[in-house]
Structure formats: structure tokens, C-alpha cells
TORGU-623729 format. One record per atom (N, C-alpha, C): x, y, z. Coordinates in steps of 0.1 Angstrom, whole numbers, padded with zeros to 4 digits, always signed. Layout:
N
XYZ/...
! end
This chain:
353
-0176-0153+2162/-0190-0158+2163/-0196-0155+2176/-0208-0152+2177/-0217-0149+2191/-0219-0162+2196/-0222-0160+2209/-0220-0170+2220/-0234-0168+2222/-0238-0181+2228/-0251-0185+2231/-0261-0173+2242/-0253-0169+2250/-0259-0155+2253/-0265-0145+2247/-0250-0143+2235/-0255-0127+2229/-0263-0129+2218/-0263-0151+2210/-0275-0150+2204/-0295-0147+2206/-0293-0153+2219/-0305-0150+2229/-0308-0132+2232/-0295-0123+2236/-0298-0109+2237/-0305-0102+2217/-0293-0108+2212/-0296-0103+2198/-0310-0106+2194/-0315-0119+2193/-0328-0125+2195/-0338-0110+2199/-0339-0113+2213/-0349-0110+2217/-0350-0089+2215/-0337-0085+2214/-0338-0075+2207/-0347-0072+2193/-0342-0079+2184/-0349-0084+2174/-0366-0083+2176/-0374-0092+2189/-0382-0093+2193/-0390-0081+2195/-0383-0069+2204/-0388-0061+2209/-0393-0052+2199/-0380-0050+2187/-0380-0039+2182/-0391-0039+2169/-0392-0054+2163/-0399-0061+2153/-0412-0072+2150/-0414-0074+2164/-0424-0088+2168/-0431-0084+2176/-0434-0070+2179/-0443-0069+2191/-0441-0072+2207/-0431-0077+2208/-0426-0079+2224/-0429-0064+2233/-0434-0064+2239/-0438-0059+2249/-0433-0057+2264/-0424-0073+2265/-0418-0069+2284/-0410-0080+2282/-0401-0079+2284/-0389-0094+2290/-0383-0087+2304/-0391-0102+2310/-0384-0099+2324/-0385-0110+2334/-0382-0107+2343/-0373-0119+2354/-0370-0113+2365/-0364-0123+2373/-0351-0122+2383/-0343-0113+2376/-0338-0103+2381/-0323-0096+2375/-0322-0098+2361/-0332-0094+2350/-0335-0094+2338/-0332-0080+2333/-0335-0073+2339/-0332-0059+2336/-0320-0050+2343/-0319-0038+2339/-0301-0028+2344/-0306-0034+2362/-0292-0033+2368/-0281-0032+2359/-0277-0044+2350/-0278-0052+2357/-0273-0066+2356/-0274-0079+2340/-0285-0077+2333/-0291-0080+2323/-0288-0094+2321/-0299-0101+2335/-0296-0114+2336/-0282-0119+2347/-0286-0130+2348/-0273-0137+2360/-0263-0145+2346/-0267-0146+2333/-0260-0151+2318/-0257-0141+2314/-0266-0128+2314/-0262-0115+2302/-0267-0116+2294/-0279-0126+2297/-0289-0128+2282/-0296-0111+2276/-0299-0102+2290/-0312-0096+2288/-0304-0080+2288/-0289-0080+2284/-0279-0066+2287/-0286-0055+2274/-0292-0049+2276/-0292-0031+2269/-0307-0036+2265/-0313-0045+2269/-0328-0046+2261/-0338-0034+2267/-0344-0028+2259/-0350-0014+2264/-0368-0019+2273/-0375-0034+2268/-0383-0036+2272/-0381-0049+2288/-0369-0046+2292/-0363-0057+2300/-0367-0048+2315/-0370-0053+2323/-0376-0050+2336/-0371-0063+2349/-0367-0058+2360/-0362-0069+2375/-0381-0073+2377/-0379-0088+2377/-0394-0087+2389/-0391-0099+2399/-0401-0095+2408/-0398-0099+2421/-0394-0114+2422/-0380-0120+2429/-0377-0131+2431/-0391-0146+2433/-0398-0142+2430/-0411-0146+2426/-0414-0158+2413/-0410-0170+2418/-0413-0179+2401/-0431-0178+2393/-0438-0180+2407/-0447-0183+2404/-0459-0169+2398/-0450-0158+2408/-0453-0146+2399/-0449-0142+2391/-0439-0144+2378/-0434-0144+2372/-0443-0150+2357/-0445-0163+2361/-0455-0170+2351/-0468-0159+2352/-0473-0161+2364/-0488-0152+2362/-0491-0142+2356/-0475-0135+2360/-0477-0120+2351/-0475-0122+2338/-0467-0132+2334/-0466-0131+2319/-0479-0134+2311/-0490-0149+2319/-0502-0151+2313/-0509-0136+2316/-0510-0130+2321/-0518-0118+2324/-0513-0110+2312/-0503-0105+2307/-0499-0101+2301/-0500-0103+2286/-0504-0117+2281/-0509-0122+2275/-0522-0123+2271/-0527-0121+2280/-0546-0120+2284/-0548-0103+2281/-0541-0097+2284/-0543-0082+2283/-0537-0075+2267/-0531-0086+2254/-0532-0082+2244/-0514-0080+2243/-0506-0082+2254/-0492-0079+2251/-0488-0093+2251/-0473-0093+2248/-0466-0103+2238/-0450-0105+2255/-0453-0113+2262/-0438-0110+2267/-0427-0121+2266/-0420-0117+2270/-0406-0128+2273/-0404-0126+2288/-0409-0143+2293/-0404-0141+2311/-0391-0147+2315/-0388-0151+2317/-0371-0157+2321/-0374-0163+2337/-0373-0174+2336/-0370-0183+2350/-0355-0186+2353/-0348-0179+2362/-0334-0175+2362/-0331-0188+2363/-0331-0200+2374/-0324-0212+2364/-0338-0224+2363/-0337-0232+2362/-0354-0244+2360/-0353-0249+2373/-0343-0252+2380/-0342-0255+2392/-0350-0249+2403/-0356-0239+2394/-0364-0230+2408/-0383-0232+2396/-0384-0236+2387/-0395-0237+2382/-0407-0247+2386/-0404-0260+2389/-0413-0268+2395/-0423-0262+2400/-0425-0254+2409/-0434-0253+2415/-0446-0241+2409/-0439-0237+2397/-0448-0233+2387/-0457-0241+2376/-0458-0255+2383/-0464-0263+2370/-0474-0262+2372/-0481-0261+2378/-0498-0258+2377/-0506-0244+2366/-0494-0237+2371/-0496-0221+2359/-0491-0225+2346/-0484-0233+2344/-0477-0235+2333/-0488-0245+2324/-0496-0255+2328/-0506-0261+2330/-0515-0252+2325/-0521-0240+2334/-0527-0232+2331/-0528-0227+2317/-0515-0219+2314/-0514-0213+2303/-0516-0223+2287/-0510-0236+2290/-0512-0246+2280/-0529-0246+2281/-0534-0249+2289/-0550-0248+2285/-0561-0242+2278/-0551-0226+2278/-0562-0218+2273/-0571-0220+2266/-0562-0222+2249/-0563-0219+2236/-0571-0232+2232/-0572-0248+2239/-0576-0256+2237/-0593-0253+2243/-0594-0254+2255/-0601-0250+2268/-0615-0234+2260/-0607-0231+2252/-0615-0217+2249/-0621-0225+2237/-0618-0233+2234/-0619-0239+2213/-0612-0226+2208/-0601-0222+2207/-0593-0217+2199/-0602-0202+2198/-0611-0203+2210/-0611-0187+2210/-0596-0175+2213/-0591-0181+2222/-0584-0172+2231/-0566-0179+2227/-0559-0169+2224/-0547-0175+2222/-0533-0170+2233/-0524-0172+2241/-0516-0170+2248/-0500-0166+2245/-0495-0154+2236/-0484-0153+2232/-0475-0151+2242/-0469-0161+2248/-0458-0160+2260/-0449-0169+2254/-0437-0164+2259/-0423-0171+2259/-0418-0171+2270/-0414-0182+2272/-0408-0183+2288/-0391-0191+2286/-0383-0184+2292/-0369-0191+2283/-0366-0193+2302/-0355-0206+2305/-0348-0210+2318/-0335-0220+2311/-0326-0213+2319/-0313-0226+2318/-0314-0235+2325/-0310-0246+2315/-0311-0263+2321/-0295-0269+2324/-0298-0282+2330/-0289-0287+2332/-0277-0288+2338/-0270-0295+2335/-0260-0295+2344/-0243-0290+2337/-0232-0291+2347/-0222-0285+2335/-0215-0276+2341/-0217-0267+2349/-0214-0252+2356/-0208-0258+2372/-0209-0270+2375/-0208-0264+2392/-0213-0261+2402/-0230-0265+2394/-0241-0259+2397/-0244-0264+2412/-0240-0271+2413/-0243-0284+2425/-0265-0287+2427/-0268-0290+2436/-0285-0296+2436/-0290-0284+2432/-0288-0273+2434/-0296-0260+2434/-0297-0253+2419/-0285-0258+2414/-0286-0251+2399/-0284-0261+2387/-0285-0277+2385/-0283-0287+2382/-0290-0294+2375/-0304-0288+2376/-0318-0300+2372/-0317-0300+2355/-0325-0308+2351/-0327-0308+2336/-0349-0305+2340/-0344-0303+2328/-0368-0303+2329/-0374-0308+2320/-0365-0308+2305/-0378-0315+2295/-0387-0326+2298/-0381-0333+2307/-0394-0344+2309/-0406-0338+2313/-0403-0334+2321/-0412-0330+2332/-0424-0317+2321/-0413-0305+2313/-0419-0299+2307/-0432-0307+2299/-0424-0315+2288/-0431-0321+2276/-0444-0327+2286/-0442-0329+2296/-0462-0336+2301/-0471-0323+2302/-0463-0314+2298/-0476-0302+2304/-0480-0297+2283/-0493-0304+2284/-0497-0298+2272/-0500-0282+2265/-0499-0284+2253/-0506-0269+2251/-0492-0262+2244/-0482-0265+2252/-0466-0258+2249/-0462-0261+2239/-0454-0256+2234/-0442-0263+2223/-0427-0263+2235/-0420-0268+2231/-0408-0271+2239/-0395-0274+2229/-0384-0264+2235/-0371-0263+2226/-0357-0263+2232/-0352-0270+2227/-0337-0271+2231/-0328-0267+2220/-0322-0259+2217/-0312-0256+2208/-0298-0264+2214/-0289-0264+2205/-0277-0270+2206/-0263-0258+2205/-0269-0248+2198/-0259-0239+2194/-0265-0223+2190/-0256-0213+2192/-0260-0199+2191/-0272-0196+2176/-0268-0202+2170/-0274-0200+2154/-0289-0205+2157/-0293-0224+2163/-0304-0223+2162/-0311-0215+2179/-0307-0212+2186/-0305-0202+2196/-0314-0192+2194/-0308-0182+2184/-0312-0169+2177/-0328-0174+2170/-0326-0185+2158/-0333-0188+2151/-0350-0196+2159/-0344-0199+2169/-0357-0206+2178/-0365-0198+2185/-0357-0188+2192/-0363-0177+2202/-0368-0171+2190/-0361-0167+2176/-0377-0158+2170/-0389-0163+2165/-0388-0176+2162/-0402-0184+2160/-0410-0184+2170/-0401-0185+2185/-0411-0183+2197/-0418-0172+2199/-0412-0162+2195/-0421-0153+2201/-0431-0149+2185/-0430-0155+2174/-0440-0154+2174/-0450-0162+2170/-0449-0170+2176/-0462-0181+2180/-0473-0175+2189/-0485-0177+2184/-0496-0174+2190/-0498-0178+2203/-0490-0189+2209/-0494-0199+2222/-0480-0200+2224/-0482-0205+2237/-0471-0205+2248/-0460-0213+2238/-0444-0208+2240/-0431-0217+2236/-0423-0218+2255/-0418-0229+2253/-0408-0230+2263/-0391-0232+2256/-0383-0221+2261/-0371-0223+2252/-0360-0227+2264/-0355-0238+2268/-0348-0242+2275/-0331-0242+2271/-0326-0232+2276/-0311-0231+2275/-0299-0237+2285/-0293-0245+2274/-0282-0253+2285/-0275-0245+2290/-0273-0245+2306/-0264-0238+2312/-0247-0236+2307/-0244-0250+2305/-0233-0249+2303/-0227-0249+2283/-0235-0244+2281/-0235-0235+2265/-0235-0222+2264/-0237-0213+2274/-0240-0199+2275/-0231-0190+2271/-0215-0198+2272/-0204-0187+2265/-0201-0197+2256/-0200-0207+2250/-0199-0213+2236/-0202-0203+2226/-0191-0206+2215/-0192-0195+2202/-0198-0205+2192/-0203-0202+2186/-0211-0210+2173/-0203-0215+2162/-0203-0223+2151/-0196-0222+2142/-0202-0218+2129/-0214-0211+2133/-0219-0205+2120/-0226-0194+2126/-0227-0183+2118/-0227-0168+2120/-0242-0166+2120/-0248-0155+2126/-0263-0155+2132/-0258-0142+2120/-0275-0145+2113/-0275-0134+2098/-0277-0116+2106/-0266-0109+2106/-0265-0100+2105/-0254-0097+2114/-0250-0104+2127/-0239-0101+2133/-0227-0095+2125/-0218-0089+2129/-0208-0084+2130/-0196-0093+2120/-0193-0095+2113/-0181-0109+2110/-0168-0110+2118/-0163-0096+2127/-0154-0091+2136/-0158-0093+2150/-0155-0106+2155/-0159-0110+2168/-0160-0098+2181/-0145-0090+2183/-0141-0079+2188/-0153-0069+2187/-0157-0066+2174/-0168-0057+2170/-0180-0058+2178/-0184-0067+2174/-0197-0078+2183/-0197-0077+2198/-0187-0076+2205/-0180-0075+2220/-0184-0059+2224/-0176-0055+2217/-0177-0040+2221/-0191-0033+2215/-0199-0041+2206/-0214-0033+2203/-0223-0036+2216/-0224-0051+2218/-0236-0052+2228/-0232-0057+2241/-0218-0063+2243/-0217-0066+2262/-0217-0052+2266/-0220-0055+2277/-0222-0039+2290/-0208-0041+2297/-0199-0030+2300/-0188-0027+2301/-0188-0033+2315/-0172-0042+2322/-0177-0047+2330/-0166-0041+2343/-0170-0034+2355/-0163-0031+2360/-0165-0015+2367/-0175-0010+2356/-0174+0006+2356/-0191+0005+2357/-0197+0021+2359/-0207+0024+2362/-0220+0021+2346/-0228+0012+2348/-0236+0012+2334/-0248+0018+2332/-0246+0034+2338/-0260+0040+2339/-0265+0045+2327/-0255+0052+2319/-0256+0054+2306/-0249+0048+2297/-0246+0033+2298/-0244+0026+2286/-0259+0023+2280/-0259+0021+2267/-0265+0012+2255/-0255+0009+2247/-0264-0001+2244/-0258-0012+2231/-0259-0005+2215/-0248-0009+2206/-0251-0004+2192/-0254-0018+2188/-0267-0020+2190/-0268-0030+2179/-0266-0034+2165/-0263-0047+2161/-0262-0044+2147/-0268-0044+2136/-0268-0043+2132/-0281-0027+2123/-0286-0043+2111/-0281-0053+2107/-0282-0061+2099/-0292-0079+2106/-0296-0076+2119/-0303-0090+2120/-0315-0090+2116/-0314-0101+2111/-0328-0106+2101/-0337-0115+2108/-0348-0117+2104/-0363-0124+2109/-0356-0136+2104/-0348-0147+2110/-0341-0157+2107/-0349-0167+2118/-0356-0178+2115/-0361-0185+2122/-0359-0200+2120/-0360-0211+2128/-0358-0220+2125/-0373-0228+2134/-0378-0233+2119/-0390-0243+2123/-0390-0253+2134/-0404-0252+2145/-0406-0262+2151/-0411-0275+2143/-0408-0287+2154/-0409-0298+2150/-0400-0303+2134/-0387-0297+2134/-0380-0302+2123/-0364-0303+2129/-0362-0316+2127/-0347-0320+2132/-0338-0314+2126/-0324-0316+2127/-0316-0317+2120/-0299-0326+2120/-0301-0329+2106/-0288-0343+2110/-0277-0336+2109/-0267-0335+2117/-0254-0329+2122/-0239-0338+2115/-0243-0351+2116/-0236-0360+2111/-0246-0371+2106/-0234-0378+2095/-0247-0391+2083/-0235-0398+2084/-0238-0413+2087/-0233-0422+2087/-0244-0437+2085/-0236-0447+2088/-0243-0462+2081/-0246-0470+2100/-0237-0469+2109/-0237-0481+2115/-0246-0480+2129/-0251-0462+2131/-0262-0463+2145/-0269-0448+2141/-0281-0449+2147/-0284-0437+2152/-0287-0431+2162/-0281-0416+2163/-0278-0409+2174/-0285-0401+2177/-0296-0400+2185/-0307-0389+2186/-0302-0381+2204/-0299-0372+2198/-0295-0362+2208/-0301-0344+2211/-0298-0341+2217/-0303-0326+2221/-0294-0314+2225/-0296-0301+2229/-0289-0293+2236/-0271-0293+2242/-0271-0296+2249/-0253-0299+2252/-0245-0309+2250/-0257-0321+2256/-0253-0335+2248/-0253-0337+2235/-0260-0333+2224/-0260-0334+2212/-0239-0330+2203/-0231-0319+2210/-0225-0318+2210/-0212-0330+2215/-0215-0337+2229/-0211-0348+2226/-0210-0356+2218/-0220-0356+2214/-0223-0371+2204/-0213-0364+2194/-0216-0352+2188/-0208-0353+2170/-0196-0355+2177/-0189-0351+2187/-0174-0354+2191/-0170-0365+2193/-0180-0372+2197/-0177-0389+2195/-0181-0391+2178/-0191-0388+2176/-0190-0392+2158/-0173-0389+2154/-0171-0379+2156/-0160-0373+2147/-0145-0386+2153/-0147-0390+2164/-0135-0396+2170/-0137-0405+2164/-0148-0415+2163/-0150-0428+2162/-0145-0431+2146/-0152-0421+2138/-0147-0424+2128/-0134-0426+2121/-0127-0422+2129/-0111-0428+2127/-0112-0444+2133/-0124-0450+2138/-0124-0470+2139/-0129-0473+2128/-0137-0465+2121/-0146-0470+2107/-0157-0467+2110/-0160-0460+2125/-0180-0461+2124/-0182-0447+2123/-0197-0448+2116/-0200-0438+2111/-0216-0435+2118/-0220-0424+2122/-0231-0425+2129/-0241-0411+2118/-0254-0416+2118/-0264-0406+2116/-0266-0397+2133/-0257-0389+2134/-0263-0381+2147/-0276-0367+2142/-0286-0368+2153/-0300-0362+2149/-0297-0352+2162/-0300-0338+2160/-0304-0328+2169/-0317-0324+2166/-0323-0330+2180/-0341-0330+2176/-0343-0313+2178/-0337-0301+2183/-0338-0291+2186/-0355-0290+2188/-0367-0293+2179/-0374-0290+2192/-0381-0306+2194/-0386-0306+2210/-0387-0322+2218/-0397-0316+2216/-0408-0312+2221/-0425-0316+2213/-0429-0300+2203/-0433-0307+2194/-0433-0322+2186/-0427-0322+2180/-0419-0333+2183/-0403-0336+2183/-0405-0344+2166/-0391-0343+2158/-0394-0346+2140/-0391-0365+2143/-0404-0373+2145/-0403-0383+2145/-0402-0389+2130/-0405-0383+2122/-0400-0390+2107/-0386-0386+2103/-0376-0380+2107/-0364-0382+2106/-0362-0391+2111/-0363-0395+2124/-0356-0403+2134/-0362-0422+2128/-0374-0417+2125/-0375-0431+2118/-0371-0437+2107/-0370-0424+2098/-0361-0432+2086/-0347-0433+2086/-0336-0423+2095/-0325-0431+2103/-0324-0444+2104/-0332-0443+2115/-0334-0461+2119/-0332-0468+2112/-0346-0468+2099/-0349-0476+2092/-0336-0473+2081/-0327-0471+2081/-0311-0467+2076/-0301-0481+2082/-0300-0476+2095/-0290-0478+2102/-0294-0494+2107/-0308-0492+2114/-0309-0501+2123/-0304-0504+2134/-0302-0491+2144/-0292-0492+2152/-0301-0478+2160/-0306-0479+2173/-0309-0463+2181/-0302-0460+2194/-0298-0450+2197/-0289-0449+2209/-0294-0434+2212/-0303-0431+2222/-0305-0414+2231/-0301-0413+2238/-0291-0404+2240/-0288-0395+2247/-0292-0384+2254/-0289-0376+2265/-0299-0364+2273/-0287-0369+2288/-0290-0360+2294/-0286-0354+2307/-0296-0360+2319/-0306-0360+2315/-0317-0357+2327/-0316-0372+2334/-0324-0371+2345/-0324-0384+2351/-0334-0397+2348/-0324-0414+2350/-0333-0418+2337/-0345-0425+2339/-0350-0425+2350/-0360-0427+2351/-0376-0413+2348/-0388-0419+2336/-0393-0411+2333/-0383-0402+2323/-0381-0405+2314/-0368-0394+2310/-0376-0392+2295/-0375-0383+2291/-0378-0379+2276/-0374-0390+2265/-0358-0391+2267/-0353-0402+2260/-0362-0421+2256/-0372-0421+2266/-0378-0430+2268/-0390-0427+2257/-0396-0419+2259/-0407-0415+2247/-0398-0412+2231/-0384-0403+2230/-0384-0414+2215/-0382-0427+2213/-0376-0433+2225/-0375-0446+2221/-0388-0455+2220/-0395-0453+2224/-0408-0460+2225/-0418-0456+2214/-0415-0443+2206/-0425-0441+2191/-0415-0446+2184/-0399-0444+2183/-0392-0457+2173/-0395-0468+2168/-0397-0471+2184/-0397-0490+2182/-0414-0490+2177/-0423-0478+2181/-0435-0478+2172/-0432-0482+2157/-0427-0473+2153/-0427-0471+2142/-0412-0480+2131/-0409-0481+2140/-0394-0490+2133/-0392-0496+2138/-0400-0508+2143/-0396-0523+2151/-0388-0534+2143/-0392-0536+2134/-0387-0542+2125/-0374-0546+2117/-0373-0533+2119/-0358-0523+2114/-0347-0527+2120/-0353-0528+2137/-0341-0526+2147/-0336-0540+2147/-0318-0539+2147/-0314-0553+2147/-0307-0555+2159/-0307-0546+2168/-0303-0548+2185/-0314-0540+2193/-0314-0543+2204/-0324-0534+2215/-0320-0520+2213/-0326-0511+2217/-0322-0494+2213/-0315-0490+2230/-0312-0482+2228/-0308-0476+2242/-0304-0465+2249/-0310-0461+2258/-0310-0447+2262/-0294-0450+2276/-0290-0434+2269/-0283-0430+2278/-0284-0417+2285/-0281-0416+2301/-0290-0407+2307/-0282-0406+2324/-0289-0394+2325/-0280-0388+2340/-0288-0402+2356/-0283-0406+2361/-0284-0417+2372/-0296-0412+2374/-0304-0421+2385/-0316-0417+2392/-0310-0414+2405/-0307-0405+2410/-0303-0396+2421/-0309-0385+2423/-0313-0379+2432/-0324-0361+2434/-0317-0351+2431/-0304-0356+2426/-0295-0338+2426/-0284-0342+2417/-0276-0334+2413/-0259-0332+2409/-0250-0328+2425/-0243-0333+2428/-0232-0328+2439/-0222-0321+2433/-0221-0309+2441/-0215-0296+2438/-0198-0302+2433/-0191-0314+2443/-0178-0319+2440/-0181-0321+2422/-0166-0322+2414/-0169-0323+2400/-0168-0339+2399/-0161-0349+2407/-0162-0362+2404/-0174-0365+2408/-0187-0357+2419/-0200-0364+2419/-0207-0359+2405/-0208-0347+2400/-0207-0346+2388/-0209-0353+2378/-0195-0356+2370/-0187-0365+2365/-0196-0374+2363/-0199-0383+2377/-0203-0397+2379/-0221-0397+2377/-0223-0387+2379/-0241-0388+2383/-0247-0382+2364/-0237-0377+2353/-0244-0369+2347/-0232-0377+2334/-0241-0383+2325/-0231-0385+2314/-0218-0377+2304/-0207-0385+2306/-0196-0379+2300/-0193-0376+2288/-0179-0367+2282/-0178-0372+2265/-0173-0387+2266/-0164-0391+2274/-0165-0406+2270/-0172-0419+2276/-0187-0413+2284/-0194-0425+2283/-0201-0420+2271/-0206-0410+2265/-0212-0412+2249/-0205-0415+2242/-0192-0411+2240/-0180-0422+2232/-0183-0439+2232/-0180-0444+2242/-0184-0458+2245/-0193-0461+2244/-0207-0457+2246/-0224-0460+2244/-0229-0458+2227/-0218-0451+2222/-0220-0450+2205/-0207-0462+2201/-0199-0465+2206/-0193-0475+2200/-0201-0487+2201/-0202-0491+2217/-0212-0503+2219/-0225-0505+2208/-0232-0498+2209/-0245-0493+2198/-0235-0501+2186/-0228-0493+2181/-0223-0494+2168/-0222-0512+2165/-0214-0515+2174/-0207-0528+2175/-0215-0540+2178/-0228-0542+2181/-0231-0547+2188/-0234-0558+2185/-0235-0572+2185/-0242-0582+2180/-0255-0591+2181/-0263-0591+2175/-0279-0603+2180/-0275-0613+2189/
! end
């Protein structure tokens, strides 16, 4: 199975060669290097641009304004902040014009925490993303919707933000991206770039079978179905959770876990009729919990399913601290575990009025 990298290279191949893509580029996005993940290895429209965030965005709206289609890469989100004003920008256009003028950009950055990353490589962003209108905004959980997200992004008329967990980038999928290789080995030796030796004339053999495989914005999907909570999760954490679904269920509890894959606009009629299921909500996320994403589903929930709920809902979330510490026990301690989501989905489960 391809790993969250090579579904993002395969992707955006796909993009160049069939969607109109025009430029993917970045920090060390193009030869040699193809990316600091290896997202961007043999792509023929991939180009280095200048260690520049803020030119990075610009050029991609320009490029958009001038009738091309690109993919920009913010080598990690950690270094993005200070592009919110452009990002801002670009959300404006299409609204700002009355739907004269439309913005085909994709802008893809790894999030979160996981790697070792310590303050500098560590941040989470959807909060922060989801306030800048105009965007769509995506978190995949795994290679398949990975592949499947990045091609709906690029071809959307207006800006996508596709936010990749850091620490998913070599995770293998457990379902096959439509046309890969079924010979993992095969897959290895078509498109990684040889490592060690000179790659001035390598290319990639792509594989000759990937398909316009996309997976709709604003549509969840349930990972696990169960009676006693529900589990609305995302990106790396989402993977927690079914591992605690899967454990727990040897105590008897059974969880509806929800992978919102995309957070705006995020499928609030799944998550409500869960609820209104279980009667039980528990979010999960990485980021820190103050202002946290996790707070806005919980607060159209209890919109929408107040009733329902037979205990308070409750978010689980990385401390209010300004960084991750490079040590793994600050880590550990500042950024939720598999077994505080373990315990935070038993509690949930268990809980009484």
C-alpha cells in the first residue's frame, strides 16, 4: 500500500498531467530533493522557490490571476502565520468580485505534532485556518483519502487548503489508491528517487492506471458504528480514536467514530444524527485548546442536538502552551496520547447524569 507521501506525489502527478496544474512549488519542492517528505519527487511541473512564505502565497494568487492552476507547498505550517493576510486575500476574491473572478490555488503544509518536531515544527493550524473565509479546508486521515482530496482540490475553482499530518507521511494505507501497483516493492522502485546516488537523470515510471478518484468536500465518514458515544475526530488523531474503539470493545463499548476529513464545511448532519444515536459527544484534535476547532463542533452539536445529549460533550485537545518541547516526555505531556483518547472515550462512554 502507498504511504501518505507517495499518495500526495501520485496525486498531484495525476494533477499536472490531467487537471491542468501548471506549477507545484515550494521550499525544496523541486530536484533534487522533491520536498523535505518526498511529496513533490519526479513531478515535471515542480520548481524550488525562494525560502519565502509570504512569496510563496503571492505567487501562487498571481498565478491564479494570470489563468494558471498551481500547487504551492508551505514546507511545514509552522512557518505559515504570517501569511494570513494573503491567505485572507485569496479567500476574498471570488466573493469581493460577485463571483466574477475565481482563484484555482492549492496550497498543501504539514501539521502538527508527532516527529520530534520540537516549537519550530509542531504547530497544528485548523483553527486558525478555518477563520479565514473563502477556503475550503482538509484533513485527510489516510493515503486513500490523501490521494482522493488533493484531486478534488485542485479542481475546485477557489482556493483548497490541504493540511497534512506530519507524523502520517510514511504510514501505509489499508486500502489501495485506484491504480497503484498491488506489489508494494513495484510502487518503491516506480516513483521513490534513488537514495544515495546522483538523481540527475532519474524519472519516475508512473503507474499508468491512476484514476480521477476523488473524495467529496463537506462529507464525513464513519470509520467505526457503535451505540454508547460519539467520536468526532480528524487527521492523526482520528486514528487514535478507532484504536481505542477497537480496544474498548473488548469492555462492551462501542463507539460511532466520525472522520470529518474535510473541517469547513465540515458534514454537520452526520455528526448530528450520531448524537442524536448515541447521545454521547467526545472531540478530539491535537491543537491547542483554547480557540480550538474542536469547540465549534461542539457548539453546532449542542445547536443542533441539545436535547439528545445525556452528559456535557467534551473536547479533547493539545494543553494551552506556545510550543511542543523537542524532549518526547514534553511532548507526550503537552499533545494528546493513544491512552488519554483511550480514557477520554471510556469516560464519555461511562459517564453518568
Amino acid at each position: 500500500m502507498a504511504t501518505q507521501a507517495q499518495a500526495v506525489r501520485m496525486a498531484l502527478h495525476y494533477g499536472e498531467e490531467n487537471l491542468g496544474v501548471t506549477d507545484i512549488f515550494g521550499e525544496d519542492v523541486g530536484a533534487p530533493l522533491g520536498g523535505v517528505f518526498t511529496c513533490t519527487q519526479g513531478l515535471k511541473t515542480a520548481w524550488n522557490a525562494p525560502l519565502d512564505e509570504r512569496g510563496i502565497i503571492g505567487t501562487a494568487l498571481g498565478i491564479a490571476y494570470a489563468g494558471g492552476r498551481a500547487v504551492a507547498e508551505i514546507q511545514f505550517c509552522d512557518y505559515i502565520f504570517n501569511c494570513i493576510d494573503l491567505l485572507k486575500l485569496c479567500g476574498n476574491v471570488h466573493w469581493s468580485s460577485a463571483g466574477a473572478y475565481c482563484v484555482p490555488l492549492t496550497v498543501m503544509t504539514p501539521v502538527g505534532a508527532g516527529i520530534h518536531g520540537s516549537m519550530y515544527h509542531s504547530h497544528s493550524f485548523e483553527s486558525m485556518m478555518t477563520h479565514v473565509q473563502g477556503w475550503k479546508v482538509v484533513m485527510p486521515s489516510n493515503p486513500l483519502d490523501t490521494y482522493g482530496m488533493l484531486i478534488a482540490a485542485m479542481k475546485e475553482p477557489n482556493p483548497v487548503m490541504v493540511l497534512l499530518p506530519k507524523a502520517l507521511m510514511r504510514t501505509k494505507g489499508e486500502e489501495p489508491i485506484p491504480g497503484e501497483p498491488d506489489d508494494e516493492k513495484e510502487l518503491n522502485a516506480r516513483i521513490n528517487a534513488p537514495v544515495g546516488v546522483d538523481r540527475t537523470n532519474w524519472r519516475p515510471r508512473w503507474p499508468d492506471g491512476l484514476t480521477d478518484y476523488t473524495v467529496p468536500f463537506g462529507v464525513a465518514r464513519v470509520r467505526r458504528e457503535g451505540r454508547n458515544a460519539t467520536v468526532v475526530s480528524y487527521g492523526r488523531h482520528l486514528n487514535l480514536c478507532v484504536q481505542a474503539a477497537d480496544e474498548l470493545s473488548a469492555e462492551g463499548l462501542t463507539f460511532d467514530v466520525i472522520d470529518l476529513r474535510t473541517l469547513y464545511p465540515f458534514d454537520l448532519p452526520t455528526v448530528k444524527a450520531s448524537v442524536e444515536k448515541t447521545g454521547r459527544l467526545l472531540v478530539v484534535n491535537e491543537d491547542t485548546e483554547v480557540t480550538n476547532f474542536g469547540e465549534h463542533v461542539l457548539r453546532r452539536a449542542i445547536d443542533e442536538a441539545f436535547y439528545s445529549l445525556e452528559v456535557p460533550p467534551r473536547l479533547l485537545a493539545g494543553l494551552d502552551v506556545p510550543g511542543v518541547g523537542l524532549a518526547w516526555g514534553y511532548e507526550q505531556y503537552s499533545v494528546p496520547q493513544a491512552a488519554d483518547v483511550k480514557a477520554a472515550m471510556r469516560a464519555m462512554a461511562t459517564a453518568t447524569t
